[in-house]
C-alpha positions as CSV (number, residue, x, y, z in Angstrom):
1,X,19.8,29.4,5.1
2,X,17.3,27.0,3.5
3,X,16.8,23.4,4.6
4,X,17.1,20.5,2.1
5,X,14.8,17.5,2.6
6,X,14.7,13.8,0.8
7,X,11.2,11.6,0.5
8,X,11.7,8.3,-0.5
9,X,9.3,7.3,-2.4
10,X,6.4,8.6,-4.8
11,X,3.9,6.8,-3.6
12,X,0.7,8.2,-2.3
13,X,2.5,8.8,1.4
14,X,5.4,9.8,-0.4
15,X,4.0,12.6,-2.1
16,X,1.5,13.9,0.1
17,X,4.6,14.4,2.3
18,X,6.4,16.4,-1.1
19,X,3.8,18.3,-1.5
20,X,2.8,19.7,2.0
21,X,6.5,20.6,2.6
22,X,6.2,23.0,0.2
23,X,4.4,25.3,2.2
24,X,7.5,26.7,3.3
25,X,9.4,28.6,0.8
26,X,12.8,28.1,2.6
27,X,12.5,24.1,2.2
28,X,13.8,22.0,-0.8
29,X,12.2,19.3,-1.5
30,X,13.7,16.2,-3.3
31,X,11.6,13.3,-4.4
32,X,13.6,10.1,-5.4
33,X,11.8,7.5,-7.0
34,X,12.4,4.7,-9.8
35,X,9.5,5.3,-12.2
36,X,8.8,8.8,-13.8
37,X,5.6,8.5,-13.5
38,X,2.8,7.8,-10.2
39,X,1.5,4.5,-9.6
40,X,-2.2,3.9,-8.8
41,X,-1.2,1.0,-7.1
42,X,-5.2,0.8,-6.5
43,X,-6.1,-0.2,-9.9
44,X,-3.1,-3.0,-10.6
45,X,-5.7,-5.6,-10.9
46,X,-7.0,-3.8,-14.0
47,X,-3.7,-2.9,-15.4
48,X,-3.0,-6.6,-15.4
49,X,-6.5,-7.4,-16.8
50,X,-6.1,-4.8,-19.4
51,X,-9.0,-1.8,-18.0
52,X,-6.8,0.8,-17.3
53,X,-2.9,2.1,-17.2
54,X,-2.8,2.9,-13.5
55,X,-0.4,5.8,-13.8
56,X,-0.7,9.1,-13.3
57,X,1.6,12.0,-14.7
58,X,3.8,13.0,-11.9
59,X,2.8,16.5,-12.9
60,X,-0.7,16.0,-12.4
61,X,-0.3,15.4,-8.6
62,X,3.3,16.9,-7.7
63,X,3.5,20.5,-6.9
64,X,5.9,22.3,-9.5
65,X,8.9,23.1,-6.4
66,X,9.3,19.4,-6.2
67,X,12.6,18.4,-7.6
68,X,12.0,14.6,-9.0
69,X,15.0,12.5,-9.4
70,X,14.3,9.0,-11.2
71,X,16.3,7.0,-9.1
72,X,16.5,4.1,-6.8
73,X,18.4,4.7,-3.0
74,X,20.4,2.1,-2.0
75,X,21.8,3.0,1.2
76,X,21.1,5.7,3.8
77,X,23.7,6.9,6.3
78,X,22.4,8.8,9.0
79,X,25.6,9.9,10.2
80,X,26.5,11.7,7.0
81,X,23.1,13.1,6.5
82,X,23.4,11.4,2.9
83,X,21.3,8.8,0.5
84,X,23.4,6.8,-2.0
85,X,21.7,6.1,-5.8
86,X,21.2,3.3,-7.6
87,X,22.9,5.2,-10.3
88,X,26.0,5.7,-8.5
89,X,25.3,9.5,-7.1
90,X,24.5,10.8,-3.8
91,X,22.1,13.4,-1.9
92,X,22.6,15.6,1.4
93,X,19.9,16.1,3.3
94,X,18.5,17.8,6.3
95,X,15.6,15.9,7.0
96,X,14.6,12.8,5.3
97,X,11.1,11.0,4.8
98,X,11.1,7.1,4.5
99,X,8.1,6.2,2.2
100,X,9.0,3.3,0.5
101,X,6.1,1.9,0.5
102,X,5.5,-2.4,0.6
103,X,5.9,-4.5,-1.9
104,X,5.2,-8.4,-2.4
105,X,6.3,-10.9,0.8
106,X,8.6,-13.1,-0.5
107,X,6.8,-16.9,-0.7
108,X,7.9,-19.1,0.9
109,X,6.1,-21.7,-0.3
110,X,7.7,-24.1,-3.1
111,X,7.4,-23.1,-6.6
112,X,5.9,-20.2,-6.3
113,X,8.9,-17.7,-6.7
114,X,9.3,-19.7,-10.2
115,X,5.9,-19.9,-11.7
116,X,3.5,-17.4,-10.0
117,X,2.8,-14.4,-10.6
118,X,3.0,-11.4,-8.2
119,X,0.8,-8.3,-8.4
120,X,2.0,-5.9,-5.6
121,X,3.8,-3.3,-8.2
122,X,3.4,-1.9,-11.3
123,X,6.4,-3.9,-13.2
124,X,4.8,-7.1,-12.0
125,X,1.4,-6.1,-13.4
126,X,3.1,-5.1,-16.4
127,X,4.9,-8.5,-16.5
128,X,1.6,-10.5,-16.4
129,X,-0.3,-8.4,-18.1
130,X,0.7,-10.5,-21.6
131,X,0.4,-13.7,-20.1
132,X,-3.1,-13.0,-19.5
133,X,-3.7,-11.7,-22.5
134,X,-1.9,-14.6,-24.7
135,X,-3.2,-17.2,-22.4
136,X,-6.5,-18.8,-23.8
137,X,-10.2,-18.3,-23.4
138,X,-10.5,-21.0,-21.6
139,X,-7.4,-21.5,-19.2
140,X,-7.7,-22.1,-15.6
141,X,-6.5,-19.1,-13.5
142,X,-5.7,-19.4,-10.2
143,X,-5.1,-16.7,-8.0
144,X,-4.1,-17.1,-4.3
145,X,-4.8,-14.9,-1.5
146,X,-8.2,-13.6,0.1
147,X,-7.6,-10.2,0.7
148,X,-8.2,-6.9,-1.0
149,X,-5.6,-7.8,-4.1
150,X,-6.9,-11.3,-4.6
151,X,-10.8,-10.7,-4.4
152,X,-10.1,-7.9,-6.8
153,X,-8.5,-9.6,-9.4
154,X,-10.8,-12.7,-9.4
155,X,-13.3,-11.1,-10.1
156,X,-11.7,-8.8,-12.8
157,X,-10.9,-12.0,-14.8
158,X,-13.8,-13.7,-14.2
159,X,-16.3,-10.5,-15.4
160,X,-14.4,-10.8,-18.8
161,X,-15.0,-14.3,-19.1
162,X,-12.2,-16.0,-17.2
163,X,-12.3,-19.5,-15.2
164,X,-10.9,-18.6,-12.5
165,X,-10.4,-20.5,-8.8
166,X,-9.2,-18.1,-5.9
167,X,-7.8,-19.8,-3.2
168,X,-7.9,-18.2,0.0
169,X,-6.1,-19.9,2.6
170,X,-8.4,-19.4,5.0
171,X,-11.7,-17.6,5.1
172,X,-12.7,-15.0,2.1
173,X,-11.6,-11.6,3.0
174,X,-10.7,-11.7,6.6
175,X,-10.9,-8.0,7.2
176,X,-14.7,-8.2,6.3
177,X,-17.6,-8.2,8.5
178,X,-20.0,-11.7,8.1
179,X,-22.0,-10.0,6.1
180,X,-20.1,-8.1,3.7
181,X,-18.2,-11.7,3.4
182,X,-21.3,-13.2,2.2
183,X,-21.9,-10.4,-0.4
184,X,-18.7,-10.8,-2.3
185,X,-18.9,-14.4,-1.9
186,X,-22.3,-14.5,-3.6
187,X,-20.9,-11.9,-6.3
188,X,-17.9,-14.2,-6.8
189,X,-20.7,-16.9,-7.6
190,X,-22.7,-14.9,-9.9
191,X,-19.5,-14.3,-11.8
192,X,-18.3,-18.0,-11.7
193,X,-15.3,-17.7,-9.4
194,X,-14.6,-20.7,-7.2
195,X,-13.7,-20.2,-4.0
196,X,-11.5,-22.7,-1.9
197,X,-11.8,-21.7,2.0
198,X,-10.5,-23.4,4.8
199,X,-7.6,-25.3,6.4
200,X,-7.4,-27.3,3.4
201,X,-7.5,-25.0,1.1
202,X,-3.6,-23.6,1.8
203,X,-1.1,-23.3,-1.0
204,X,1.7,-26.0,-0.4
205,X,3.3,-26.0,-3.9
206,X,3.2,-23.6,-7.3
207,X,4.0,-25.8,-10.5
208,X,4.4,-24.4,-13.7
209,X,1.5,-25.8,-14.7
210,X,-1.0,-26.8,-11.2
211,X,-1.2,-26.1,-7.7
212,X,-0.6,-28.0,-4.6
213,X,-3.1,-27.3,-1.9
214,X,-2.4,-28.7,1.8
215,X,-5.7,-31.1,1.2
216,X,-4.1,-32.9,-0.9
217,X,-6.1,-31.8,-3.9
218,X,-4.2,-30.3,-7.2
219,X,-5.5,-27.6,-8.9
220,X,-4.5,-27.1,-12.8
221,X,-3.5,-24.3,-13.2
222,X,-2.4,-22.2,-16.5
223,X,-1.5,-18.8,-14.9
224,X,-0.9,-18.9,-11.0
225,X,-1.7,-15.5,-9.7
226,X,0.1,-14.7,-6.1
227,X,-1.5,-11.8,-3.8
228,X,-0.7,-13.6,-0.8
229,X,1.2,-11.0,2.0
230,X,3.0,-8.0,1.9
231,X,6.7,-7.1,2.4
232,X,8.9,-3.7,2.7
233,X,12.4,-2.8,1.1
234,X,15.0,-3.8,3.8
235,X,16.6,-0.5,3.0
236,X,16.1,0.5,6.7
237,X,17.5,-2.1,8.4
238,X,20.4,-2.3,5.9
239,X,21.4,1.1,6.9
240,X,21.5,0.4,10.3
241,X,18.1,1.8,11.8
242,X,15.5,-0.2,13.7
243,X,12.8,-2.4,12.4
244,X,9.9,-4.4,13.2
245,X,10.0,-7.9,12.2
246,X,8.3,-7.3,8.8
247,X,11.1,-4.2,8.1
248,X,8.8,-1.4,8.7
249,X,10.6,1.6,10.1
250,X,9.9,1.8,14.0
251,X,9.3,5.5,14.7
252,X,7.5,7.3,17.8
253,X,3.8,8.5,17.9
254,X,5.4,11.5,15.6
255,X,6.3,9.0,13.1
256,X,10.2,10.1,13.8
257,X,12.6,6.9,13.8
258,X,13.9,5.9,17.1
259,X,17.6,6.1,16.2
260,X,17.7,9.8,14.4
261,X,15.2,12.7,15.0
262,X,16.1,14.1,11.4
263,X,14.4,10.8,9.8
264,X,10.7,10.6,9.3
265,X,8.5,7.8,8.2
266,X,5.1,7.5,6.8
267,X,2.9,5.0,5.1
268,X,3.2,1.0,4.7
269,X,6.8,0.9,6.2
270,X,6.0,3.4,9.0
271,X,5.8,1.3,11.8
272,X,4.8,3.8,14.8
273,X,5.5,2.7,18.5
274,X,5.9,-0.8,16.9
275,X,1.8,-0.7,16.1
276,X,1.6,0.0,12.5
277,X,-1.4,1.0,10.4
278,X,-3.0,-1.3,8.3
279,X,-1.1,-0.9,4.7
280,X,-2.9,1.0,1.6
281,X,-3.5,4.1,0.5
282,X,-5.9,5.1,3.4
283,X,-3.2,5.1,5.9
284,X,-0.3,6.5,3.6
285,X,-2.7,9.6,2.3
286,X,-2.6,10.5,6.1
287,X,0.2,9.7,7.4
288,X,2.1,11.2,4.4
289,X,1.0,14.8,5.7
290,X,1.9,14.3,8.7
291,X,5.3,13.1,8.4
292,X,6.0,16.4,6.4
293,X,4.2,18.4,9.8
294,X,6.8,16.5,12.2
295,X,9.6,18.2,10.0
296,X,8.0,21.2,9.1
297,X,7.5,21.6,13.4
298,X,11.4,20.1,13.7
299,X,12.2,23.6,11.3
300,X,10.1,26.1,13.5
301,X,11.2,24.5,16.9
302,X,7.9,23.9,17.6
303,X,6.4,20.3,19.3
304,X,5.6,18.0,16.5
305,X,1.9,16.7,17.0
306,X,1.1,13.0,17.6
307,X,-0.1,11.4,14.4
308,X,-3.6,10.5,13.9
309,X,-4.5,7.7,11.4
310,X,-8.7,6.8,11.4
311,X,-9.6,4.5,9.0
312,X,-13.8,4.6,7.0
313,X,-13.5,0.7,6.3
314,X,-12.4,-1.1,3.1
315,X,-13.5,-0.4,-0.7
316,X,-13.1,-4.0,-3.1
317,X,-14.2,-3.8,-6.6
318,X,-16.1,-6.5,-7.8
319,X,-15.0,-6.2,-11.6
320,X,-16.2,-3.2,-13.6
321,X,-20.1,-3.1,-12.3
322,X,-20.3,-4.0,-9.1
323,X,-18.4,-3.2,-5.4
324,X,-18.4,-3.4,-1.8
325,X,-17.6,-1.0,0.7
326,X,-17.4,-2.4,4.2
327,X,-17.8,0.2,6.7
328,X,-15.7,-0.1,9.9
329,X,-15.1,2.1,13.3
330,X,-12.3,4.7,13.1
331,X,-10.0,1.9,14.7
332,X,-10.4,0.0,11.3
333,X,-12.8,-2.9,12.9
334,X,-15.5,-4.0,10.1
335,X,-19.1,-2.9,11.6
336,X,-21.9,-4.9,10.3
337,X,-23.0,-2.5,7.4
338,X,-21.9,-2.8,4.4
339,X,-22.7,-1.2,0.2
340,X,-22.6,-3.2,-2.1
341,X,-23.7,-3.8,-6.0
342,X,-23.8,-0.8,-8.6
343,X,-23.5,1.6,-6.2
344,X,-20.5,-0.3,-4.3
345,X,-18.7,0.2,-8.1
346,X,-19.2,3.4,-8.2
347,X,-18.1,4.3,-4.7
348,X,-14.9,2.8,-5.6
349,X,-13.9,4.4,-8.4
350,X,-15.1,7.7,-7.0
351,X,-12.5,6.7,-4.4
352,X,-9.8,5.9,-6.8
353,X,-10.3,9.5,-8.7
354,X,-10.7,11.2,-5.8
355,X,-7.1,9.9,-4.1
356,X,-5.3,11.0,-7.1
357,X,-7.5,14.2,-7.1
358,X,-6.2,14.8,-2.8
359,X,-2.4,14.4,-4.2
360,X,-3.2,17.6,-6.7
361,X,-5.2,19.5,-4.2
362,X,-2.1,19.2,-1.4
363,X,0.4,20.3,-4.7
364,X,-1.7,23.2,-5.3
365,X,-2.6,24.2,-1.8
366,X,0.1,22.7,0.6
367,X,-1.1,22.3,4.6
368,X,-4.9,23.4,3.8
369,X,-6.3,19.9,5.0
370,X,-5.8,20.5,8.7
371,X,-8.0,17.8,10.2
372,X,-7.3,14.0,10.3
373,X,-9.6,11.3,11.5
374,X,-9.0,11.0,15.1
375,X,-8.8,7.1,16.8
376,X,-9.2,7.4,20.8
377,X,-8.8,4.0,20.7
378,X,-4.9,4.2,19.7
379,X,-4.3,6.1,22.8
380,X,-5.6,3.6,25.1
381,X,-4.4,0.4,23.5
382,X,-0.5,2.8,23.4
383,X,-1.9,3.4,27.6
384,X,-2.6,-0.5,28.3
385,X,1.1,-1.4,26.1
386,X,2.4,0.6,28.5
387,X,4.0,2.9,26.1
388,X,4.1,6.6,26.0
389,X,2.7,8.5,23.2
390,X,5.1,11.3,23.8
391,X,7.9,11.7,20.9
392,X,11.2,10.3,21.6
393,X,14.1,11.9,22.8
């Protein structure tokens, strides 16, 4: 008798885990997602400043046993063994995998639900894709938020041309080392972004047409972009499992939920003895795998393994010709070398191809990658928490 599982999601953890469940021939493996097509949720700064599509035919990267259903899920109930569909059906399953993914935070901050633009999915790129494009020449564009998402975009607008002012609330890209800080900030220069660092330089209120900063200065402001924070679908903690604070999915060191061994979670709204991975596509590309492992073990009666997550640092394109790559330790802490310029670009889009290129490779040749990149330095921060590593019973 064959064993039927779900993944949530089609993201990169989403698929990864599709695709290396396929290995077994007595599995079925349903993917539910809303859009037909994958999202390189990578490039959405240059579908929104019109250099490429960011999608990817689901074909291209899902192996051909893969049932897709174009759905959304709206409820899971763990007793039942059973999703419920936006569309009004429902799915059995034997296992499940919870890859949802993240999404945009919700702002708190006044005005800026109404007049600013997100850019955290592929509908919301889409959606301010024509306001950039209709807005003119010469309009101020403001986009708020210093991380990966907002350094991106900046400097995507302001390499065609745009006048653009990125507001950071805080320090320019946080997760950077001092040095690769002061390479994008003197590429943002070059290309005529102003930056706004500091205490005074927080976001207190979005207007349709300015922005409020906690200074007291106001910023015109023709498109307001927002890349400030990440969020998850609350579909986990409206079905009744256990979250962390942001939503995130708490599992064990085997990424299995603490309330039912039979659901799995992997990428952004994993969250792993309550000590997630940073979010992107570096963390979901291995964790996706692995999530699939836990159930393909779960199958066999075998021990699933512990998950392993290392991180190589952090890849920002600095519009079409330029890049950085800040190199960090496997525990994802920026070490003082960085690559930047020419070289930088092209390491990033060699990155971009090459994560839709793994998603392929794992369709056609489910469970080959054996080896992840190990992090001692989980085990003994999980050792000083005081919390065992072993899977949960």
């Amino acid at each position: 008798m064959g064993t039927d599982v779900i993944v949530i999601g089609g993201g990169y953890a989403g698929v990864m885990a599709a695709n290396r469940l396929t290995q077994r021939d007595d599995v079925t493996v349903t993917l539910v997602n809303p859009r037909p097509s994958f999202v390189e949720r990578i490039r959405l700064h240059q579908l929104a400043a019109g250099s490429h599509d960011a999608v990817a035919e689901y074909r291209k990267v899902l192996a051909e046993r893969v049932r897709l259903v174009v759905d959304t899920v709206t409820g899971m109930d763990a007793a039942e063994r059973g999703v419920s569909l936006a569309s009004g059906g429902t799915l059995d399953y034997d296992y499940l995998i919870y890859a949802v993914g993240s999404g945009s935070a919700d702002p708190a901050v006044p005005g800026a639900a109404e007049f600013a633009y997100p850019l955290a999915s592929f509908e919301q790129a889409r959606r301010l894709q024509p306001v950039l494009d209709t807005a003119p020449a010469d309009a101020a564009i403001t986009v708020v938020g210093a991380g990966p998402s907002g350094i991106e975009t900046a400097a995507e607008l302001a390499e065609q041309g745009r006048r653009v002012t990125l507001v950071c609330g805080g320090v320019l890209g946080p997760y950077l080392h001092p040095r690769g800080r002061r390479a994008v900030a003197a590429r943002a220069a070059k290309l005529g972004v102003t930056v706004l660092e500091g205490g005074e330089a927080k976001v207190t209120e979005v207007r349709r047409d300015a922005v409020r900063l906690s200074g007291g200065h106001t910023l015109r402001s023709a498109v307001t972009i927002w890349t400030a924070g990440f969020g998850v679908p609350d579909l986990a903690s409206r079905s009744g499992l256990r979250t962390d604070a942001l939503g995130r999915l708490l599992t064990d060191e085997t990424l299995t939920s603490l309330d039912d061994p039979r659901i799995i979670a992997a990428g952004d709204a994993a969250a792993p003895s309550d000590l997630p991975f940073r979010m992107g596509c570096q963390s979901a590309i291995q964790s996706g795998p692995q999530a699939a492992e836990t159930v393909l073990s779960r199958i066999a009666g075998a021990e699933p393994a512990l998950v392993d997550v290392g991180f190589a640092g952090q890849c920002l394109s600095l519009g079409r010709h330029h890049g950085l790559f800040q190199f960090s330790d496997k525990h994802d802490t920026a070490r003082p070398y960085h690559l930047g310029g020419r070289p930088g670009a092209l390491l990033k889009e060699m990155i971009c191809r090459s994560t839709v290129w793994q998603l392929g490779y794992e369709a056609r040749k489910p469970g080959v990658r054996t080896w992840w990149a190990k992090d001692d330095k989980r085990r003994e921060l999980l050792r000083h928490r005081g919390i065992e590593a072993a899977p949960a019973r």
